[in-house]
C-alpha positions in Angstrom: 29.2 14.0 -3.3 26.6 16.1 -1.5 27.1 18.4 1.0 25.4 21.8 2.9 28.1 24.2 3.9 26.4 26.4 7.3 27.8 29.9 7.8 31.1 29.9 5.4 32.1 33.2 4.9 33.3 34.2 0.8 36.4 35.0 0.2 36.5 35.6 -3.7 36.4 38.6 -5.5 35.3 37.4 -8.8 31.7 36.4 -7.1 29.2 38.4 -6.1 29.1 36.6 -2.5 32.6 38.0 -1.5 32.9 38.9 1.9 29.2 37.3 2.7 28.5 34.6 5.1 26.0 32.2 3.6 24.9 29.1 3.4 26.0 26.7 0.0 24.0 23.8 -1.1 26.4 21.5 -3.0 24.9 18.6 -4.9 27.0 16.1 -7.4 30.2 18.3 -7.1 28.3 21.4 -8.5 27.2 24.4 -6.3 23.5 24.4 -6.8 21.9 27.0 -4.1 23.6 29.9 -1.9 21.5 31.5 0.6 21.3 33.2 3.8 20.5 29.9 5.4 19.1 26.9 4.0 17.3 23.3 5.7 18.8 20.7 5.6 16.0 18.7 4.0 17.5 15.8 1.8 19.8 15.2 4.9 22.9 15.5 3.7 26.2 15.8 5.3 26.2 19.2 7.1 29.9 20.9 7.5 29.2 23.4 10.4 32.9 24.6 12.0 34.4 27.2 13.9 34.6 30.5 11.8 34.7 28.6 8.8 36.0 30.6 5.7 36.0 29.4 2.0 37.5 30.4 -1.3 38.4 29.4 -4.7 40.4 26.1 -4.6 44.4 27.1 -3.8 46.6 25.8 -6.4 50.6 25.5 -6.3 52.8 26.3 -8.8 55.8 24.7 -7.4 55.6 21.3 -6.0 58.0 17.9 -5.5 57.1 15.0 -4.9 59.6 12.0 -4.9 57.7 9.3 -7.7 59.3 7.9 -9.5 62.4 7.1 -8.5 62.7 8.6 -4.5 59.2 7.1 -3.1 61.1 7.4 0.1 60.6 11.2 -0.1 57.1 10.8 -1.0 55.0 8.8 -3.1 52.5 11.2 -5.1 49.3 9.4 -3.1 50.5 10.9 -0.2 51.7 14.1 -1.5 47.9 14.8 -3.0 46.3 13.7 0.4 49.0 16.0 2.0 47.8 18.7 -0.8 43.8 18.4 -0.2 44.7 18.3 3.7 46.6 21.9 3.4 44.0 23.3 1.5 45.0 22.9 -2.5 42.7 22.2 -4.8 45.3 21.6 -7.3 49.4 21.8 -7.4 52.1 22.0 -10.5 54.6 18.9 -9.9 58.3 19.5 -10.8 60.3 17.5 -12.8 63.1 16.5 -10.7 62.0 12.5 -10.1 64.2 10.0 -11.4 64.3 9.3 -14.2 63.7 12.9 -15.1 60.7 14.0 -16.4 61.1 15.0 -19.7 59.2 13.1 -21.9 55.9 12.1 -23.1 55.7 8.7 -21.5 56.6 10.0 -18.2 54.2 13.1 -18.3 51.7 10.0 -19.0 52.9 8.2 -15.5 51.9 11.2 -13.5 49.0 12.2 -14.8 47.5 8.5 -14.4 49.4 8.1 -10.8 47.6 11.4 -10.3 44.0 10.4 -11.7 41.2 10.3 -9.3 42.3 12.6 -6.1 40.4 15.4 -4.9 43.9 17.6 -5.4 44.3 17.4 -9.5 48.4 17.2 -10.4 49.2 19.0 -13.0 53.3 18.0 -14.8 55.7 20.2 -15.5 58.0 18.5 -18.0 61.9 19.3 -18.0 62.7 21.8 -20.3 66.4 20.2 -21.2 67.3 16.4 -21.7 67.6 14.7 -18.6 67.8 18.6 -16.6 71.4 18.3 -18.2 71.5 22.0 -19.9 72.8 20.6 -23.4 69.5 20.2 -25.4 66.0 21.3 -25.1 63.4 17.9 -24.4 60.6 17.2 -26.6 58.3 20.1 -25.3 55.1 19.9 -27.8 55.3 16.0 -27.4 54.5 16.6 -23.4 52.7 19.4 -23.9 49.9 17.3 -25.7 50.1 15.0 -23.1 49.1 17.3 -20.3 52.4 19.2 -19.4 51.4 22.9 -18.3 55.0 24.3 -18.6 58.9 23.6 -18.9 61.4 23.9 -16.4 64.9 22.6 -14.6 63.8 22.4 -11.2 66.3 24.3 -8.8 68.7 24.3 -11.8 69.7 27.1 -14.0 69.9 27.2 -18.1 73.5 28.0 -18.0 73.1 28.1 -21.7 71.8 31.4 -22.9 71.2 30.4 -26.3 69.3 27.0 -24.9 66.9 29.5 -23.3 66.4 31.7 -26.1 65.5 28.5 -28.3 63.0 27.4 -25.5 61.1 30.6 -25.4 61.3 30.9 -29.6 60.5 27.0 -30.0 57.4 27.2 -27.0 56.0 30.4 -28.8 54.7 27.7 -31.2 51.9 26.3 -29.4 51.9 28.7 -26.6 54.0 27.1 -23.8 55.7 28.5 -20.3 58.8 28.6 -20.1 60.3 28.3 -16.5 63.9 29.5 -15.8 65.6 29.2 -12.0 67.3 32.6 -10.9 70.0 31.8 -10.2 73.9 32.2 -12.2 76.1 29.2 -10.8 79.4 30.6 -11.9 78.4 33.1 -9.1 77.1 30.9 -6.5 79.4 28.6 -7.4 79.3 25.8 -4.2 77.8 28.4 -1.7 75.0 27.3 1.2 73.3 30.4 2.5 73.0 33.9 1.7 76.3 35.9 0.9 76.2 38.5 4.2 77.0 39.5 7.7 75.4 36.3 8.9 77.4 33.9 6.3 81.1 35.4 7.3 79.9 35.2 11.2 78.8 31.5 10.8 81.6 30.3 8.1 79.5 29.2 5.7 79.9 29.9 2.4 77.6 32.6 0.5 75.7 33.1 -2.2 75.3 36.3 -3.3 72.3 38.1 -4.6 74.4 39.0 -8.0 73.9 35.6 -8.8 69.9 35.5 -8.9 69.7 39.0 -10.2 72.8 38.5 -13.0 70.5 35.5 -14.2 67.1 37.8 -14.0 68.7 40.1 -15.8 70.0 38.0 -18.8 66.6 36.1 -19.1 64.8 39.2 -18.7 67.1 40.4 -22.2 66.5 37.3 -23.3 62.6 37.4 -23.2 62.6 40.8 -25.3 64.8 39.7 -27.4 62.5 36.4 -28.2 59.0 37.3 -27.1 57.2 34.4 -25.0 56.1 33.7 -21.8 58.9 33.3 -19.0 58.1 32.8 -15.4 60.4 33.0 -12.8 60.1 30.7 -10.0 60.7 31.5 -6.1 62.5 35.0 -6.6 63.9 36.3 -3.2 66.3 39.6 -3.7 64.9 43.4 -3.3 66.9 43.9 -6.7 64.7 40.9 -8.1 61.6 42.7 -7.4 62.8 45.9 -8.9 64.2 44.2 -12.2 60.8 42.2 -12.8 58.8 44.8 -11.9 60.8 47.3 -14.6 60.1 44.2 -17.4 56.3 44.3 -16.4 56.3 48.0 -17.3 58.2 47.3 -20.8 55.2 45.1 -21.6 57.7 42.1 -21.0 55.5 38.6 -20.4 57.0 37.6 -17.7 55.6 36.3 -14.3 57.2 35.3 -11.0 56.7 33.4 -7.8 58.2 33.8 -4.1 57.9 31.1 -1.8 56.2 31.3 1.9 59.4 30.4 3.5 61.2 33.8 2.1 58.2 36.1 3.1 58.5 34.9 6.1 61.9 34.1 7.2 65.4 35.5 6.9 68.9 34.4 7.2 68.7 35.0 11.5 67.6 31.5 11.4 70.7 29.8 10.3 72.7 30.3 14.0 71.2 27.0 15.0 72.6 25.0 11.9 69.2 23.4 11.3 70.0 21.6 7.9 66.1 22.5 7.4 67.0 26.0 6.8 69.0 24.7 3.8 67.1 26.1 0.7 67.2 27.2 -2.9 67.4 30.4 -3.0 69.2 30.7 0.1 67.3 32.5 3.0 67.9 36.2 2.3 68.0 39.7 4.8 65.3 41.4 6.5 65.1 44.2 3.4 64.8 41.2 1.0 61.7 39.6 2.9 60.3 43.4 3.0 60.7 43.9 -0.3 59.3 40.9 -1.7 56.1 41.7 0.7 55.7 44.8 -0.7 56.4 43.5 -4.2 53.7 41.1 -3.6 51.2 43.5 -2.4 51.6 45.9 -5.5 51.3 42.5 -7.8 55.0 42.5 -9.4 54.6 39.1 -7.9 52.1 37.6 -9.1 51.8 34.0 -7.1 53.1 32.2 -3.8 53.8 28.9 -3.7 55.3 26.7 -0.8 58.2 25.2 -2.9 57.7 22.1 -1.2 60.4 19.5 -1.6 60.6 16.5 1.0 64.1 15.4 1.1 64.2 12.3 3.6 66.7 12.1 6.6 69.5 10.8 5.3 69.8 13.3 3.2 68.7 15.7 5.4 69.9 15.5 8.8 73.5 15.5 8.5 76.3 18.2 8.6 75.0 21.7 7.0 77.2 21.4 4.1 76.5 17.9 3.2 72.6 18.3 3.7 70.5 18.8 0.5 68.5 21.9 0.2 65.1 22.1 0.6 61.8 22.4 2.7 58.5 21.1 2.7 56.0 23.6 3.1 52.3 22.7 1.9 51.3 21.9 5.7 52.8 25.5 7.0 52.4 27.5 3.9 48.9 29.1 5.2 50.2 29.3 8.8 52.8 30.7 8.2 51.6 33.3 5.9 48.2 34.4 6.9 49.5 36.9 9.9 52.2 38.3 7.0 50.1 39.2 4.2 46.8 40.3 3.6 43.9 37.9 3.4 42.3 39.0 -0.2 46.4 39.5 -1.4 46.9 36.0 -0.1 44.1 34.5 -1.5 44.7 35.4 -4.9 47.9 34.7 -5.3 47.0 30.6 -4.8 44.2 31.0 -7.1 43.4 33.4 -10.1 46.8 34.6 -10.8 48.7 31.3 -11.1 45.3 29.6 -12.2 45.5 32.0 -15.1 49.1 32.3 -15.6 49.6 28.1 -16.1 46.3 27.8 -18.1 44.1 26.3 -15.4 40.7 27.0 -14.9 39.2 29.4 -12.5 36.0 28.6 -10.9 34.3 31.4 -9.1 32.0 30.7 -5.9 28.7 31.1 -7.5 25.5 29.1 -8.4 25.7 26.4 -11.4 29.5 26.1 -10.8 31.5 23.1 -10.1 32.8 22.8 -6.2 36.5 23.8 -6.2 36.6 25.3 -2.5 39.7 25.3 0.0 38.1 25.6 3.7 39.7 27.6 6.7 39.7 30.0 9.6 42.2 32.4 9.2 42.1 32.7 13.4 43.9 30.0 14.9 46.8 30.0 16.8 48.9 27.4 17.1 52.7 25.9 17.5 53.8 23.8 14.2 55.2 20.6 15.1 56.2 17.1 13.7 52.6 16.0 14.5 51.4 18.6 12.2 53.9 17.5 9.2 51.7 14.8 6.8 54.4 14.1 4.5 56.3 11.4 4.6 59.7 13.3 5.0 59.8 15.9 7.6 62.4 18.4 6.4 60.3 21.4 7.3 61.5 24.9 7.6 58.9 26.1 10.2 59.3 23.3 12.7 58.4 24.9 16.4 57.4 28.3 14.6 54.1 29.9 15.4 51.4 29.9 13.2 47.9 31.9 12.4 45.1 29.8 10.1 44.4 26.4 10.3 43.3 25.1 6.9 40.1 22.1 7.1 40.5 20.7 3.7 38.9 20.8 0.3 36.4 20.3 -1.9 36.9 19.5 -5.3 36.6 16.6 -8.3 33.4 16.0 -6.5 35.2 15.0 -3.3 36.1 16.0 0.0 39.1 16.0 2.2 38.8 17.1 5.7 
């Protein structure tokens, strides 16, 4: 794949272009000049866009996609086409498929299905037979095979001492453990969040004691074991302030938030959408401030669109029958890039949960392979159904307005416009 980049402007601090507009020669996958300008001599195919902006490839660390098992939700050859078309370069694939994933053998399916794609899928095995909570799964097994870390998707180790095992056992050969904040003998069968808007609304709550209870005992848990814990899609102001107290204790712990709790709150459940049905539960405005600021001062360390298709039957029915989640790889940019700061942004979809899940980093730079996510972070625009390319279109931001529109990617010596 060949290709001459005209007036891209950097954005990547670990290169010594950052913040330069410049021509990139790209030859074979690899970067091979970046200059000022350059000819087009060998005639290759010339990428010359509106204010076109480029960094490292975007990866994310929480992902769904319905094979095997719920291909009606999405098959993952559409979910990495969706990927590369939103701008990632790579995403971490959840275990909740059926059957489960939490085995060798089925860590082998998805890395094959996922073989060849400009988006590289990377598994994340089950950490507990069958997502059950009773026994921990074969970890090392999928690990070898190409597993980057171990978590219940959306379900909580009720088990203390199953966690503590995991984190003792995965110490071993280095392994992530993943644990969901949230304590269901709080939540119990709640919907939303647990406030002023819940009682108005008659829906049931969940409170924010049950995601910061289950911080909190992980959190114990962690120093009691050592390890590395990270906790997915956080979204209390108490959650910031208990993983940002662990951080100081020398804890190694990590966390995510998803784009959908930066940027919304629980004001948007007066119209019953079903699509406003997610895990966590939409919080309050102090909640979506906090976890802004918490991102800014890098307690959280990575964002990640927590996209989950969930197809209409099981969508678009009454609120309390309707399954939670969103998708969000299409919107996650948009929806975003007016919140938080550009640079912030940036590297919390590359370096940080690059690094934190073991994946490489490639910096813009000559001799390096292309791994480059292309956008203008200036374009306004409405996002509708038109805009959705998954196959289910259970998505939060429906009619919301957005800022960024994301061209595509190059990467695996490919390109996805």
């Amino acid at each position: 794949m060949n290709v001459l980049l005209k007036s891209a402007i950097i954005i990547d601090s670990s290169s010594p272009f950052h913040l330069q507009t410049k021509d990139l020669l790209i030859e074979n996958g690899k970067i091979t000049q970046i200059e000022d300008s350059l000819k087009n001599t060998k005639n290759y195919k010339e990428i010359n866009i509106e204010n076109l902006h480029i960094s490292q490839g975007w990866f994310d660390s929480s992902v769904c996609f319905g094979e095997p098992g719920f291909e009606e939700r999405e098959t993952i050859e559409n979910g990495l086409i969706t990927a590369a078309k939103s701008g990632f370069t790579a995403v971490a694939v959840n275990p909740n498929t059926y059957p489960i994933v939490d085995n060798k053998s089925a860590i082998e399916f998805l890395k094959n299905k996922g073989a060849n794609f400009a988006t590289s899928l990377y598994p994340i095995g089950a950490l507990t037979k069958g997502a059950k909570s009773d026994d921990i799964a074969e970890l090392f097994d999928m690990q070898n095979s190409g597993a980057i870390a171990f978590g219940d998707y959306n379900k909580p180790i009720n088990n203390a001492n199953l966690l503590k095992i995991g984190l003792q056992y995965a110490q071993n050969f280095d392994g992530l453990i993943l644990s969901f904040p949230q304590d269901n003998s709080i939540a119990t069968s709640g919907l939303v969040n647990e406030e002023v808007n819940s009682t108005k609304l008659g829906l049931k709550g969940i409170p924010a004691l049950a995601e910061e209870l289950q911080i909190a005992r992980d959190l114990f848990l962690l120093e009691y074991t050592g390890g590395k814990l990270h906790i997915p899609t956080i979204s209390t102001k108490k959650s910031v302030k208990l993983i940002k107290e662990a951080k100081k204790k020398g804890l190694n712990v990590t966390c995510s938030v998803s784009a959908h709790h930066l940027a919304l709150t629980d004001e948007e459940l007066h119209h019953f959408d079903s699509n406003t049905k997610v895990l966590p539960p939409l919080r309050t405005l102090k909640d979506t401030k906090a976890l802004i600021k918490g991102l800014n001062e890098g307690t959280i360390d990575m964002v990640t669109s927590d996209h989950n298709p969930i197809d209409i039957e099981h969508k678009k029915v009454e609120y309390e029958s309707a399954k939670f989640g969103t998708i969000g790889l299409e919107s996650l940019f948009g929806a975003l890039n007016n919140i938080i700061n550009l640079d912030v942004l940036i590297k919390a979809l590359t370096s940080n949960p690059r690094t934190r899940f073991g994946i490489d980093n490639t910096s813009i730079n000559i001799g390096k392979k292309a791994n480059l996510t292309l956008f203008n972070p200036q374009h306004n625009y409405s996002f509708k159904e038109e805009n959705i390319l998954s196959t289910s279109k259970n998505s939060i931001f429906l009619n919301k307005l957005m800022n960024g529109k994301v061209y595509g990617v190059i990467s695996n010596n490919k390109m996805v416009l």
